[in-house]
Every structure is written in structure tokens, then in C-alpha cells.
Backbone as a printed PyTorch tensor [residue, N CA C, xyz], in Angstrom:
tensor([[[ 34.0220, -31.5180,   0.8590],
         [ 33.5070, -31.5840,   2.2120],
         [ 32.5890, -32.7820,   2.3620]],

        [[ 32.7380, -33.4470,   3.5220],
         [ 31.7990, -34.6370,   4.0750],
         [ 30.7020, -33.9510,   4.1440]],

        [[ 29.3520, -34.1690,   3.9020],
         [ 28.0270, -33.7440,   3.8880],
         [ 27.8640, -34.5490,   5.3240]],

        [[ 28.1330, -35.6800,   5.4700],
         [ 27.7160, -35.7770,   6.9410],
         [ 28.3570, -34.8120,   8.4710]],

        [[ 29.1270, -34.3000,   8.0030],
         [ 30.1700, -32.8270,   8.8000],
         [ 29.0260, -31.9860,   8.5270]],

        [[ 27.6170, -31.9090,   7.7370],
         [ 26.8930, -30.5600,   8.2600],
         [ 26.2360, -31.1060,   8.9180]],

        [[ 25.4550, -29.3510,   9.9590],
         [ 24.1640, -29.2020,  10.9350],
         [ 24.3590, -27.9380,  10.6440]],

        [[ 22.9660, -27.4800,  10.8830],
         [ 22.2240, -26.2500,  11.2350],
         [ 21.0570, -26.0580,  12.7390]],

        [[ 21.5600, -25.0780,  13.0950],
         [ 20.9590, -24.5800,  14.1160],
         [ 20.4640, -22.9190,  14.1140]],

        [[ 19.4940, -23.0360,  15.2910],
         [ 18.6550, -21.7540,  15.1310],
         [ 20.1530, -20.1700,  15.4310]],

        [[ 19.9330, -18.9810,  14.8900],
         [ 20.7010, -17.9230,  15.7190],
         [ 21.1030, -18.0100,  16.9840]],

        [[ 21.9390, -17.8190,  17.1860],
         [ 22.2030, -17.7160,  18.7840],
         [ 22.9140, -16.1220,  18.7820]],

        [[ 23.1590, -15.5850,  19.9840],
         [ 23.6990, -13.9150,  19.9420],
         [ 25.4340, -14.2710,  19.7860]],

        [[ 25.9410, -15.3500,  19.4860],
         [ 27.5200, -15.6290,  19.5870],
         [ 27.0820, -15.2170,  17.9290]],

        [[ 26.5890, -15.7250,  17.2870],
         [ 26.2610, -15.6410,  16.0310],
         [ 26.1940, -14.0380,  15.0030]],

        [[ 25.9550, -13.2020,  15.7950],
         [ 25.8180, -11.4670,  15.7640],
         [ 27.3170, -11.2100,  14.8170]],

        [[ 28.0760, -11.0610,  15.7930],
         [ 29.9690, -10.3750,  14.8230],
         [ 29.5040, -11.5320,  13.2960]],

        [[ 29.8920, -12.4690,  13.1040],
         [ 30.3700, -13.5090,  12.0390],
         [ 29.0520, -12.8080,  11.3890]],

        [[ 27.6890, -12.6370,  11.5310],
         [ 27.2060, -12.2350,  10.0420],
         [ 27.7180, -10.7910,  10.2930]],

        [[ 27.6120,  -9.9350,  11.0830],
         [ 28.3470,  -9.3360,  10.6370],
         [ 28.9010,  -8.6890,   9.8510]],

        [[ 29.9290,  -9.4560,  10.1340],
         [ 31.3940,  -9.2250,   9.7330],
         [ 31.3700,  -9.8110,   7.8470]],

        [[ 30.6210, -10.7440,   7.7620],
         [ 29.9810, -11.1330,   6.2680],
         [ 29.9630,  -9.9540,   5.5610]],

        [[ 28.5090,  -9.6130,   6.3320],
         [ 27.8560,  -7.9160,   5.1680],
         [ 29.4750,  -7.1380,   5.5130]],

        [[ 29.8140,  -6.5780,   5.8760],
         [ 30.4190,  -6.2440,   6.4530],
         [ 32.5290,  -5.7820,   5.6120]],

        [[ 32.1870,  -6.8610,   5.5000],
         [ 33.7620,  -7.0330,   5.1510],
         [ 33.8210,  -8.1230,   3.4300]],

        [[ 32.3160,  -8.2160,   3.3000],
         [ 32.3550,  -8.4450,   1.4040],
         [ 32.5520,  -7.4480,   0.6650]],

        [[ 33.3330,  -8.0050,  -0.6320],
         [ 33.7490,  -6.5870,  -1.6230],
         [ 32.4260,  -6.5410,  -2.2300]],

        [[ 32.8740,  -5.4880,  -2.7520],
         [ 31.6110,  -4.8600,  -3.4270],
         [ 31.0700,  -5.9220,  -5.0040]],

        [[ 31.6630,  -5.7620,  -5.5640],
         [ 31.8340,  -7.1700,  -6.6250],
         [ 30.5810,  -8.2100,  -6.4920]],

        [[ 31.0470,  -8.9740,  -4.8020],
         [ 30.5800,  -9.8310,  -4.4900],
         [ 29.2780,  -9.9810,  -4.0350]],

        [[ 28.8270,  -8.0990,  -3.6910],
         [ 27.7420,  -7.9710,  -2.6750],
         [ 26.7130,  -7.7200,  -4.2990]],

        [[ 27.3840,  -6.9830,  -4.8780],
         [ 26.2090,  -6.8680,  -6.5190],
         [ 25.9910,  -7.4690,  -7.2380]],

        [[ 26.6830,  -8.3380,  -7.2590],
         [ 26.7960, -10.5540,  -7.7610],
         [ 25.1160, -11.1260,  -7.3030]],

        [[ 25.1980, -10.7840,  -5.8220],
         [ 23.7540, -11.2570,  -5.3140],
         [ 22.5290, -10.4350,  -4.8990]],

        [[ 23.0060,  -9.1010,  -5.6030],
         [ 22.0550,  -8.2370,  -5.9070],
         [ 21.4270,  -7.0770,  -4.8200]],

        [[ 22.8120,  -7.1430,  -3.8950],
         [ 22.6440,  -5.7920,  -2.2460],
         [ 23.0080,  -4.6000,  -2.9230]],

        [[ 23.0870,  -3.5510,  -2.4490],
         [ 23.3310,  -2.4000,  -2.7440],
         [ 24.1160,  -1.6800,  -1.6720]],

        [[ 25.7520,  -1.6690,  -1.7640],
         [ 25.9690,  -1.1650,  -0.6850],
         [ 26.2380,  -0.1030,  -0.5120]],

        [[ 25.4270,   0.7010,  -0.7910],
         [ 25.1100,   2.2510,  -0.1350],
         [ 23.9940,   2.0520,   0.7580]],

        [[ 23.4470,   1.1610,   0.9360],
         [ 22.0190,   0.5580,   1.7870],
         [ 22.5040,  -0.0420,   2.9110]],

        [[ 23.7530,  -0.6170,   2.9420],
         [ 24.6430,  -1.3680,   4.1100],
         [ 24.3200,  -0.6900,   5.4360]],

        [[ 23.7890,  -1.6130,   6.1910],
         [ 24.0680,  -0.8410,   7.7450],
         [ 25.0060,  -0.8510,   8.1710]],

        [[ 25.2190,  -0.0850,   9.2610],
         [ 26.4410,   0.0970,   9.5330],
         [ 27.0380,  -1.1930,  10.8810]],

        [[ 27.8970,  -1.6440,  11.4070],
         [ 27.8760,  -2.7310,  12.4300],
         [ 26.9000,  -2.3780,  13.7600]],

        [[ 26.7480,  -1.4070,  14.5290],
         [ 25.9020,  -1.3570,  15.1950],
         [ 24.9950,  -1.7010,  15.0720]],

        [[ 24.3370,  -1.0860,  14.1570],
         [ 22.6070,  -1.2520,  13.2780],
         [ 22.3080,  -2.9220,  12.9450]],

        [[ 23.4830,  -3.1870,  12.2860],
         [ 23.1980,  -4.6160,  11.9600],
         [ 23.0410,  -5.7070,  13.5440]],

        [[ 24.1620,  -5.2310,  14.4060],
         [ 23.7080,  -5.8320,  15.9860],
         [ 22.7350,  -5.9920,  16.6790]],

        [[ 22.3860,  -4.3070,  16.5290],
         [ 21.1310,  -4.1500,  16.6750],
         [ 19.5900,  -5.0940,  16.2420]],

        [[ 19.8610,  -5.1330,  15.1490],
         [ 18.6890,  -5.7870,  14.0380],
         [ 18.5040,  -6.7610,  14.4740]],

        [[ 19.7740,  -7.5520,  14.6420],
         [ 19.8370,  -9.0890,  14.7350],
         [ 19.5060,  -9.3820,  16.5760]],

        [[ 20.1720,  -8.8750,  17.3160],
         [ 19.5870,  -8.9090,  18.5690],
         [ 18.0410,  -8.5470,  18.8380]],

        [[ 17.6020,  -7.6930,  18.6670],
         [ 16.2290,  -7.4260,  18.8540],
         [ 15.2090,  -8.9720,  17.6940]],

        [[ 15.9430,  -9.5560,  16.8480],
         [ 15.2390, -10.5040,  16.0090],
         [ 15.2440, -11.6020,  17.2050]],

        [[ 16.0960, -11.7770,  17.7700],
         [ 16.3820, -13.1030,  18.6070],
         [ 15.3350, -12.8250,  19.8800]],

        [[ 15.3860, -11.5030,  20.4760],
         [ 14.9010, -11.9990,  21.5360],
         [ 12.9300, -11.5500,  21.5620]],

        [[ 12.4080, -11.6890,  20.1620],
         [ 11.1900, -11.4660,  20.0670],
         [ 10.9280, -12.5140,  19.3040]],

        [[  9.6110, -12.8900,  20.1340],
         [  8.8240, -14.4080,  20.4220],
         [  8.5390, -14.4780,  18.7420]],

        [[  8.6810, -16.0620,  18.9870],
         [  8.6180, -16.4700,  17.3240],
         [  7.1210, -16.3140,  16.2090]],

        [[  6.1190, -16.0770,  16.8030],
         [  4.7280, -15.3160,  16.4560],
         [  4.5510, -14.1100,  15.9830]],

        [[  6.2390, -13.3690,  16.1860],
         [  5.9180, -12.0780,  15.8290],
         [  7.7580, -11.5790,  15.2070]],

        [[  8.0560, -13.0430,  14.8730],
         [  9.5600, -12.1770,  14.5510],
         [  9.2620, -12.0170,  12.9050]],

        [[ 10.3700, -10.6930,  12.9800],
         [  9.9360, -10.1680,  11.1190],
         [ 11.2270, -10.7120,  10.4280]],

        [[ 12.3650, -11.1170,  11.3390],
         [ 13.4940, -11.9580,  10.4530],
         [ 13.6250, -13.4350,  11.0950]],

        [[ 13.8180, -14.9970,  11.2270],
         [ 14.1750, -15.8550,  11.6640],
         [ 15.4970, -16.4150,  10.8050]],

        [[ 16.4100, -16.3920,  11.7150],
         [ 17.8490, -17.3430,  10.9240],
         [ 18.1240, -18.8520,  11.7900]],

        [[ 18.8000, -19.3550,  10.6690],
         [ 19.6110, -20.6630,  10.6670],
         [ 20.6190, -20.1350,  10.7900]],

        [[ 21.9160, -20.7260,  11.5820],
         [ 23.1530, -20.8490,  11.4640],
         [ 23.0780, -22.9070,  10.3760]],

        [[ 24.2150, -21.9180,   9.2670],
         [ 25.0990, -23.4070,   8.9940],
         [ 26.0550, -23.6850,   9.1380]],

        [[ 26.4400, -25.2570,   9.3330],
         [ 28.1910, -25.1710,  10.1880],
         [ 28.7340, -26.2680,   9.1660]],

        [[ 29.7370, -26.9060,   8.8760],
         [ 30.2630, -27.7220,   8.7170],
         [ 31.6630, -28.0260,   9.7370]],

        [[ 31.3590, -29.2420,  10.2510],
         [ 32.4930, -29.7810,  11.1230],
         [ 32.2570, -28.9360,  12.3080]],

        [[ 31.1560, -28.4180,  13.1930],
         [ 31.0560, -27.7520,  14.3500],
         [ 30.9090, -26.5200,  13.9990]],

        [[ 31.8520, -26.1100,  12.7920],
         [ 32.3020, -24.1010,  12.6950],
         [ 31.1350, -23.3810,  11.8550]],

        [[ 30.4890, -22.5880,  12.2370],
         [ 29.8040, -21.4960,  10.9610],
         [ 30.0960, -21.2830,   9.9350]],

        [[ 29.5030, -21.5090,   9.3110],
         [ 29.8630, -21.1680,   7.8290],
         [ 29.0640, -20.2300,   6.7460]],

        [[ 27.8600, -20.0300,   7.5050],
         [ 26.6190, -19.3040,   6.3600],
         [ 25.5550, -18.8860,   7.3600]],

        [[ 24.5230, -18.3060,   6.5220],
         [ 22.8230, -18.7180,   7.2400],
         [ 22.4150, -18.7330,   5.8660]],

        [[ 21.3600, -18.7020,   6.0510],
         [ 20.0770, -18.8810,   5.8250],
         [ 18.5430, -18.0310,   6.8740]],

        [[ 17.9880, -17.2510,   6.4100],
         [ 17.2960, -16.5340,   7.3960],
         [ 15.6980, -16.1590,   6.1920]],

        [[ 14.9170, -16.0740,   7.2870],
         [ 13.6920, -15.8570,   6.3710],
         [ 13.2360, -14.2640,   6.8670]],

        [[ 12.2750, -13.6190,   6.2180],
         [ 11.7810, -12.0220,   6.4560],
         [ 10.3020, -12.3370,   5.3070]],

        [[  9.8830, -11.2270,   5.6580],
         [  8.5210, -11.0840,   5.1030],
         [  7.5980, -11.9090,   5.8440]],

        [[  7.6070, -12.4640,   7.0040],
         [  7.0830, -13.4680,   7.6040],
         [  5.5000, -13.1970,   8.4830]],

        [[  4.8180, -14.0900,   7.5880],
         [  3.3930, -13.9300,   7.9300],
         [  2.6400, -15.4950,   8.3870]],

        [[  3.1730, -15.3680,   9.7950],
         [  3.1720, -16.8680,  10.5050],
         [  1.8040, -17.5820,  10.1940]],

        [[  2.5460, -18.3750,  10.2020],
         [  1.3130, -19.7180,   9.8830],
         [  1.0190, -19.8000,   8.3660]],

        [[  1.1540, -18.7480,   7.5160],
         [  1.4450, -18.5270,   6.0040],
         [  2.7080, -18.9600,   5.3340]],

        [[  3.3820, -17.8670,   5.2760],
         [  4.5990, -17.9720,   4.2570],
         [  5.7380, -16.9520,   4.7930]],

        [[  6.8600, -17.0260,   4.4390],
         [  8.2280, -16.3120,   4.4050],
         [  8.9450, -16.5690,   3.0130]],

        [[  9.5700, -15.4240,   3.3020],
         [ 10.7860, -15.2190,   1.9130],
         [ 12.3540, -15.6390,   2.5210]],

        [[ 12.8360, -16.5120,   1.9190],
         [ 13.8500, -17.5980,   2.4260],
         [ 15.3160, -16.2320,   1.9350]],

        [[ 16.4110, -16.3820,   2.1110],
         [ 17.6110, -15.7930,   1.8630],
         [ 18.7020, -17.1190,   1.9480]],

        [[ 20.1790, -16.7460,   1.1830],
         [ 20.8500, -17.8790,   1.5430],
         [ 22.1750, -17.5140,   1.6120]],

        [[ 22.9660, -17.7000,   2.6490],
         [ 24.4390, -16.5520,   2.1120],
         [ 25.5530, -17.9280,   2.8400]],

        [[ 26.3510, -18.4320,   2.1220],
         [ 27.8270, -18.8150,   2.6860],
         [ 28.6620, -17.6000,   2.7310]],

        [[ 29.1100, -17.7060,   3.9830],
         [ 29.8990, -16.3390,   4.4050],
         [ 31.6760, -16.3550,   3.2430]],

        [[ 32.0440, -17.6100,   3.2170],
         [ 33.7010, -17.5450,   2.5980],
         [ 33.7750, -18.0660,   0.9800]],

        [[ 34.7710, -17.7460,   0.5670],
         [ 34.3380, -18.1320,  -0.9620],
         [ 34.8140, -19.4880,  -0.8140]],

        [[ 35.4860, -20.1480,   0.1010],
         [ 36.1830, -21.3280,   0.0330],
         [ 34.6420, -22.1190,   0.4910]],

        [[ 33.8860, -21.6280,   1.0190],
         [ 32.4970, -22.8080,   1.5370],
         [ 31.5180, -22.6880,   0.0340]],

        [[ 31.9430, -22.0400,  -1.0410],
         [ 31.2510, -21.7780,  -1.8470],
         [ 31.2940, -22.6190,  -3.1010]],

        [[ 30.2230, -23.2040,  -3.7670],
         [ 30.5320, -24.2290,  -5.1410],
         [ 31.3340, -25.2700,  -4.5840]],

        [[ 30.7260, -26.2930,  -3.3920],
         [ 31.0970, -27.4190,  -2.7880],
         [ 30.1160, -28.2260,  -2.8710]],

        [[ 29.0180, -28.2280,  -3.5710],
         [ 27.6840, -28.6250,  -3.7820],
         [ 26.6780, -28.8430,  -1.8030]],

        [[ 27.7050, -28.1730,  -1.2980],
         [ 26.5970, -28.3060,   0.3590],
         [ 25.5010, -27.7860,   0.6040]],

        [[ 25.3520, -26.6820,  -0.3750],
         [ 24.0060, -25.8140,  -0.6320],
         [ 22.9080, -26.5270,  -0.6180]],

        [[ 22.6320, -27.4180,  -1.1650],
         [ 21.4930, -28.5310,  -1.2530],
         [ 21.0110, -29.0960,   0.2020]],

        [[ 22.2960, -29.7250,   0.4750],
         [ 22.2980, -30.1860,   1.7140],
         [ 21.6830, -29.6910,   3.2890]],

        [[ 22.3890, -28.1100,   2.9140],
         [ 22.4450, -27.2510,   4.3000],
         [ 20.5220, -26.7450,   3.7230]],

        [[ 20.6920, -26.4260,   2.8290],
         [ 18.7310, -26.1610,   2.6260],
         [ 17.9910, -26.9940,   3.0180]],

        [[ 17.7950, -28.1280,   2.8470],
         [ 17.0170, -29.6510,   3.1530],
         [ 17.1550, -29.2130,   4.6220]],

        [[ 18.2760, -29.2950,   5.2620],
         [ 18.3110, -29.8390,   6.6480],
         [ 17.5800, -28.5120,   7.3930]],

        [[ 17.3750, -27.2090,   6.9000],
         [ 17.0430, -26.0050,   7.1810],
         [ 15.6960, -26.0040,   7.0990]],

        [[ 14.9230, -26.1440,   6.0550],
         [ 13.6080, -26.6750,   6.0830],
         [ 12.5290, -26.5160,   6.7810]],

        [[ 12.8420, -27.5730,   7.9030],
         [ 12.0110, -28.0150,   9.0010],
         [ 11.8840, -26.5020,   9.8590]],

        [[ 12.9310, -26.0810,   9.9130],
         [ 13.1310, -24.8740,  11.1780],
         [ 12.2330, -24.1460,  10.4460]],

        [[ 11.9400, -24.0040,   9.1780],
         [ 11.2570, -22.4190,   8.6160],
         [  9.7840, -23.2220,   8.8370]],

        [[  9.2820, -24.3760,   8.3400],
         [  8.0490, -24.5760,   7.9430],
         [  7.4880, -25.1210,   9.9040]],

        [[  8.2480, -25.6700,  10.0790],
         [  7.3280, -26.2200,  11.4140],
         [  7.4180, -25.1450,  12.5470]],

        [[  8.6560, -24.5120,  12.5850],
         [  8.7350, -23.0710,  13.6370],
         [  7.8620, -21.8720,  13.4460]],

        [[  7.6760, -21.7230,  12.7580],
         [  6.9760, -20.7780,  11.5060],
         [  5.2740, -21.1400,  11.4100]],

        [[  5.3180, -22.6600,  11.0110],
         [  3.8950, -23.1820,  10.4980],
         [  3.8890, -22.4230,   9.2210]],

        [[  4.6180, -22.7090,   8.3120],
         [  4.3810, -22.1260,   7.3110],
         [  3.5790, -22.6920,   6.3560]],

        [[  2.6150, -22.5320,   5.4610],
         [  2.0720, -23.4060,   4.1000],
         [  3.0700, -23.2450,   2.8440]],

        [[  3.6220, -22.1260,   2.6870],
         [  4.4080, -21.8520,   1.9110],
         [  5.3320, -21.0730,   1.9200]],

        [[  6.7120, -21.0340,   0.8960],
         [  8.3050, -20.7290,   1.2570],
         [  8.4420, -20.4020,   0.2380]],

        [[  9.0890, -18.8140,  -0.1200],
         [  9.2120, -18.1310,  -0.9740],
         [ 11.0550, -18.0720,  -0.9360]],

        [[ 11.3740, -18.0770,  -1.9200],
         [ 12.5120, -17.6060,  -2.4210],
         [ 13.0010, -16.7520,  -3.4850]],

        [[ 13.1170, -15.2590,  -3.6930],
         [ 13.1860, -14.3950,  -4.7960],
         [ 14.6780, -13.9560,  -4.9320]],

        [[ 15.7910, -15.1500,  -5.7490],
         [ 16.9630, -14.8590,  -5.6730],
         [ 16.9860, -13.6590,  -7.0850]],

        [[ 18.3350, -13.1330,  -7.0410],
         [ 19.1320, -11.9380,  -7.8590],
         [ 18.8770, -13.2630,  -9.0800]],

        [[ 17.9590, -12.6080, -10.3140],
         [ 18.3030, -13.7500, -11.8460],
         [ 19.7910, -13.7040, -12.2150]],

        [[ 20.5110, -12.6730, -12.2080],
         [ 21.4870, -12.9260, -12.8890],
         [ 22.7320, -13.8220, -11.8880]],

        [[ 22.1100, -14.2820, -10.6360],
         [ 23.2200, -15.0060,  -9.6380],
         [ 22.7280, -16.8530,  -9.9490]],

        [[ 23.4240, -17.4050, -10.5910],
         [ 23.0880, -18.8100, -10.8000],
         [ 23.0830, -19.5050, -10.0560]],

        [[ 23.9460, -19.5640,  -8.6840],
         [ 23.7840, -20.3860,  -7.6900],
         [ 22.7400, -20.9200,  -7.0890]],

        [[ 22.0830, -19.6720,  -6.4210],
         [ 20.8600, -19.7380,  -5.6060],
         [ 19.5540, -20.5300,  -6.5440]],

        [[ 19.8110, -19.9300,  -7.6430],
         [ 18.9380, -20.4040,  -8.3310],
         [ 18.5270, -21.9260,  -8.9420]],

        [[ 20.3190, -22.6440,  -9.4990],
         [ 20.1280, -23.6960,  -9.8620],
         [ 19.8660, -24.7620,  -8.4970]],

        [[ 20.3830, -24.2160,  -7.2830],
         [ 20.3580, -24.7130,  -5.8200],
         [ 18.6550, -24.6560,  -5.4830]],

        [[ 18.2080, -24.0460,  -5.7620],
         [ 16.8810, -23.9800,  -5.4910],
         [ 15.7050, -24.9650,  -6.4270]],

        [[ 16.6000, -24.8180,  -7.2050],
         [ 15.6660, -26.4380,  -8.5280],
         [ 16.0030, -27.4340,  -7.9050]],

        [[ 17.1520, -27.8030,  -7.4310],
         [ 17.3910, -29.1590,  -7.0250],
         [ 16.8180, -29.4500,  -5.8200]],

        [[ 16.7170, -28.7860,  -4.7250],
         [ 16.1170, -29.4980,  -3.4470],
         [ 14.6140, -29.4870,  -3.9410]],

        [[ 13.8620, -28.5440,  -4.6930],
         [ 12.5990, -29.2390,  -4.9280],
         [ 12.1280, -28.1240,  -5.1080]],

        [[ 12.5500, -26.5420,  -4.9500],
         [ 11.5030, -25.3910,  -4.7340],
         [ 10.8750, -25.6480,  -6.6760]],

        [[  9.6660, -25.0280,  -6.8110],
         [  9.2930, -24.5320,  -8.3080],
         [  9.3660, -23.3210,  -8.4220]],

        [[ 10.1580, -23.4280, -10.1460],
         [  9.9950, -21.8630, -10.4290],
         [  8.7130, -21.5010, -10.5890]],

        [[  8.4140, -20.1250, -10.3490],
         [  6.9690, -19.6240, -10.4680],
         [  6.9020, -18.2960, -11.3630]],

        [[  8.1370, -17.2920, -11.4340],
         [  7.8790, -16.1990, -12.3090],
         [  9.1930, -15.7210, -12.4370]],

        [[  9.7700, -14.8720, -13.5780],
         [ 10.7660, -13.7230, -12.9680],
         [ 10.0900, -12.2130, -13.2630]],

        [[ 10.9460, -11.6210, -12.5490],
         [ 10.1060,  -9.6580, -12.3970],
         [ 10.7630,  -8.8590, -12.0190]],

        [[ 10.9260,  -7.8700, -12.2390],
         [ 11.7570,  -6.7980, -11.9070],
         [ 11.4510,  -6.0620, -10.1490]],

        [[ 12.3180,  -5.8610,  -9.3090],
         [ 11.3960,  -5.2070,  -8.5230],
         [ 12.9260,  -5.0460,  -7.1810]],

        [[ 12.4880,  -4.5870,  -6.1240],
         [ 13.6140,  -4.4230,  -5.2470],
         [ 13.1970,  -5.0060,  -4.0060]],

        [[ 14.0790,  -6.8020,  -4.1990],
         [ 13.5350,  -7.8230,  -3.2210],
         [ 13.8600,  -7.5240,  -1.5370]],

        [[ 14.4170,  -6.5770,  -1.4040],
         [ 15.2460,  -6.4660,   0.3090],
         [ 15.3360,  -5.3470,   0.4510]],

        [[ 15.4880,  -4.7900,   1.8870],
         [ 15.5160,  -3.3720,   2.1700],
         [ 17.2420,  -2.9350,   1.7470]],

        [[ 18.2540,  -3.9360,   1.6650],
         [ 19.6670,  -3.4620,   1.1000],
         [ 19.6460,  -3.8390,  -0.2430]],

        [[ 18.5750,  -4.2010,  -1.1280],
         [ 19.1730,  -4.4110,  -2.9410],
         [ 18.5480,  -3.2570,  -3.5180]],

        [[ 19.2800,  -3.3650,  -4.8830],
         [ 18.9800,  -2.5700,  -5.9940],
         [ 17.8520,  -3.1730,  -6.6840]],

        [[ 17.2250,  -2.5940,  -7.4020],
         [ 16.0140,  -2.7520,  -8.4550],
         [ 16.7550,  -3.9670,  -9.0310]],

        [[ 15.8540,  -5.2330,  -9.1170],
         [ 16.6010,  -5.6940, -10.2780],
         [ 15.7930,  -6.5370, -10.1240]],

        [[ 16.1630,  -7.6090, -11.9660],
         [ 15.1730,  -8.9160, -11.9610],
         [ 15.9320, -10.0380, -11.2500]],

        [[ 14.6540, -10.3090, -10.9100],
         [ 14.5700, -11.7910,  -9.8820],
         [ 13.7450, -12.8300, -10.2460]],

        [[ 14.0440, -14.2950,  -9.8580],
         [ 13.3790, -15.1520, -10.3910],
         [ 12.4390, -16.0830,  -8.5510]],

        [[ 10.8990, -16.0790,  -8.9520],
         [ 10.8980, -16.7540,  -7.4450],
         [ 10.3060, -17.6120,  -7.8890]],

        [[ 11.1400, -18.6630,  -6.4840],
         [ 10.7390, -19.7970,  -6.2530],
         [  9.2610, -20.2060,  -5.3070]],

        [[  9.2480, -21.3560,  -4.7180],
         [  8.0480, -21.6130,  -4.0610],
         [  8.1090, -22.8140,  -4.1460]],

        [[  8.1190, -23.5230,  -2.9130],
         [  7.9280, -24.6040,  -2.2480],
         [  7.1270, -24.5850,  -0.7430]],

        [[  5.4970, -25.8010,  -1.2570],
         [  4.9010, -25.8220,  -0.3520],
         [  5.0600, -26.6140,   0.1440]],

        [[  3.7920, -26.5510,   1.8590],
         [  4.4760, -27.7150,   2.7380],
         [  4.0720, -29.0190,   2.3970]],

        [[  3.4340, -29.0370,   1.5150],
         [  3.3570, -30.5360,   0.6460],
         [  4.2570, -30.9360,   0.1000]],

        [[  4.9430, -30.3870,  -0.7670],
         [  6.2780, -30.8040,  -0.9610],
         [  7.1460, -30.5680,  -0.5740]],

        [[  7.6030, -29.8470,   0.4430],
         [  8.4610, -29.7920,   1.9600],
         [  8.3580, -31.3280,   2.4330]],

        [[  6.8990, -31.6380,   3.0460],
         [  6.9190, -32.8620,   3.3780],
         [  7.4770, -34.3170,   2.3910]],

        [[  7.2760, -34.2310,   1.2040],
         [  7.9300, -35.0000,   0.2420],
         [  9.1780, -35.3290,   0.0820]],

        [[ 10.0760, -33.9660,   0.6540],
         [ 11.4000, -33.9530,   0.3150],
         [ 12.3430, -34.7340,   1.8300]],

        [[ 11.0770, -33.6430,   2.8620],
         [ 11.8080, -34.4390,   4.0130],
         [ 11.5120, -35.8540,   4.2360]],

        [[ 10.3010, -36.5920,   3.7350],
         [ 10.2560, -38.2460,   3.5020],
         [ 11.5700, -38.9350,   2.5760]],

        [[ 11.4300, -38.0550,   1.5020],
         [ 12.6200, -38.9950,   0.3360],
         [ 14.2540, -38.4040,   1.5040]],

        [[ 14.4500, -37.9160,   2.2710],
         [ 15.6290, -37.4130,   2.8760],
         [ 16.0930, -38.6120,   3.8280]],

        [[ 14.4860, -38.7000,   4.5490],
         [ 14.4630, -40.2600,   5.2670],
         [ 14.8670, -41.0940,   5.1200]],

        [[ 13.9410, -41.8080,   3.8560],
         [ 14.5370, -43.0190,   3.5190],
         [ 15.3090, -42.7840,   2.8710]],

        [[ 16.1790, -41.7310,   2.2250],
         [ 18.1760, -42.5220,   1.8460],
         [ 18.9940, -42.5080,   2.8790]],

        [[ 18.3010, -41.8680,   4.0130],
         [ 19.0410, -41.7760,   5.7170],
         [ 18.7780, -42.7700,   6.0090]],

        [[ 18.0770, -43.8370,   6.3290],
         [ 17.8100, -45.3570,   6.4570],
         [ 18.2650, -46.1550,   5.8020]],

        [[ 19.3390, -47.0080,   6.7510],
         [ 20.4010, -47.9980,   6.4580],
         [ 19.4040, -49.2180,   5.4740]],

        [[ 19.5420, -49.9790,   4.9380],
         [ 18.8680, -51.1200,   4.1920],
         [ 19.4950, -51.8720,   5.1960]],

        [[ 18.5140, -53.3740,   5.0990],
         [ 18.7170, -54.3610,   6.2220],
         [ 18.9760, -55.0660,   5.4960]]])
């Protein structure tokens, strides 16, 4: 995939079915890979529900905020934060919805460009990420754009996972700002 074919944008309610249909219609395999529990699964209403009532409450007081990611115009993932204690910190999430958008190295990409929406919408100082340890993706994806590891621990990171160890990350807005400068200048043509 062309990395210049991505953007991300905030939720919109067109956005509701496609995640969805994600939780929704993943095998089970795939959902304990990244550490959900689906006996915890809401059901499609509930999840409509969730996600509508997130959208239309003012950003000072929302308890989930998502990214849509697209490549070439179409959806392809989010990215959404929870635990959110504005002007502080949030706990980041990261899901490509198809296995074909998956291990294309865009992960990097679609995080960087996501960023801005959590720390400046938000005002965040700091960005938590507590992926599943035994899921390598999230994790080696999370060294590379810049987050630091900080611990791993046993514990049950989401209201749909199982107990399990997790490794978290943490990236502040000091080095948020670092990453989005070095993003700059390789986006700036040389004269």
C-alpha cells in the first residue's frame, strides 16, 4: 500500500455498522490473539448504542474518542482512546478491521497521523497504551513511532478482555511533539 493513500479522521455515525460489524463478525481465534473475551461481546445494538451516545457528547466529557483510518478514501481500522481524563491522559486502542490491511507496515503511519487528534483534542500530557503481551504487533508498532516501554503486569485492560499480561506503553506530549516535528521535516520537499 501507498502510505501517501492514508488519512484519518474523527468518528462519524456512517462509521457505527463497519466497527461493528469488526467486533462483531471476528473469529474467536482472532478476538483472543488481542486479548477480548467474547463472552463480554456486546451485542450490535449495545455496541450502536455505545458508539452513538460517544459521538454526540461534548469532547470535555467523552469517556471513548475514535479515529477512523482509511486508505485510498475506504475505512479500514480505528484507533479510539477510553480512560480519558482530559487535559491529562487516555489509554490509546488500535484495531485494523481485515486481515488483508494487516502486516502492511501502515500501522506506524496511521498512528503518527492519529496523534494530533488524541493529544491536541483531548489536551492530553500523556498517552497510554496497554496492548495484550503476547500480541506482537501492537507492541513492536508502538516502539517504532516513539511510545516507551514502561512496565508489563497482569491485570484486565478493557471492559471486553480477559485477565491477562500486558505490556504499557507511554508517550508524552514532549515527545508527541518530537515525532510530529521529525514527520515535518521528511514531509518537506528539499530545495
Amino acid at each position: 500500500m501507498n502510505r501517501d493513500n492514508l488519512s484519518v479522521r474523527e468518528l462519524q455515525e456512517q462509521d457505527i455498522t463497519p466497527i461493528t460489524r469488526y467486533w462483531l463478525s471476528a473469529d474467536s481465534t482472532y478476538l483472543k490473539g488481542m486479548g477480548a473475551d467474547i463472552n463480554k461481546m456486546p451485542t450490535e445494538d449495545e455496541w450502536a448504542a455505545m458508539l452513538l451516545e460517544q459521538l454526540r457528547t461534548p469532547i470535555t466529557e467523552k469517556k471513548s474518542y475514535g479515529i477512523i483510518w482509511e486508505v485510498d478514501g475506504q475505512a479500514v481500522g480505528h484507533s479510539n482512546v477510553n480512560k480519558i481524563v482530559f487535559g491529562e491522559e487516555a489509554y490509546m486502542h488500535l484495531h485494523l478491521w481485515n486481515a488483508g490491511t494487516r502486516k502492511q507496515g501502515n500501522g506506524t503511519a496511521l498512528i503518527k497521523l492519529t496523534l494530533p487528534y488524541f493529544f491536541h483534542n483531548l489536551k492530553l500530557k500523556t498517552l497510554y497504551c496497554e496492548p495484550y503481551a503476547l500480541n506482537p504487533a501492537p507492541n513492536k508498532t508502538l516502539e517504532k513511532v516513539g511510545f516507551a516501554f514502561v512496565d508489563s503486569y497482569v491485570t484486565t485492560p478493557g471492559w471486553i478482555n480477559f485477565e491477562q499480561e500486558v505490556n504499557l506503553w507511554k508517550l508524552s506530549y514532549t515527545n508527541f511533539e518530537k515525532i510530529a516535528q521529525s514527520q515535518q521535516r521528511q514531509e518537506t520537499p528539499q530545495l
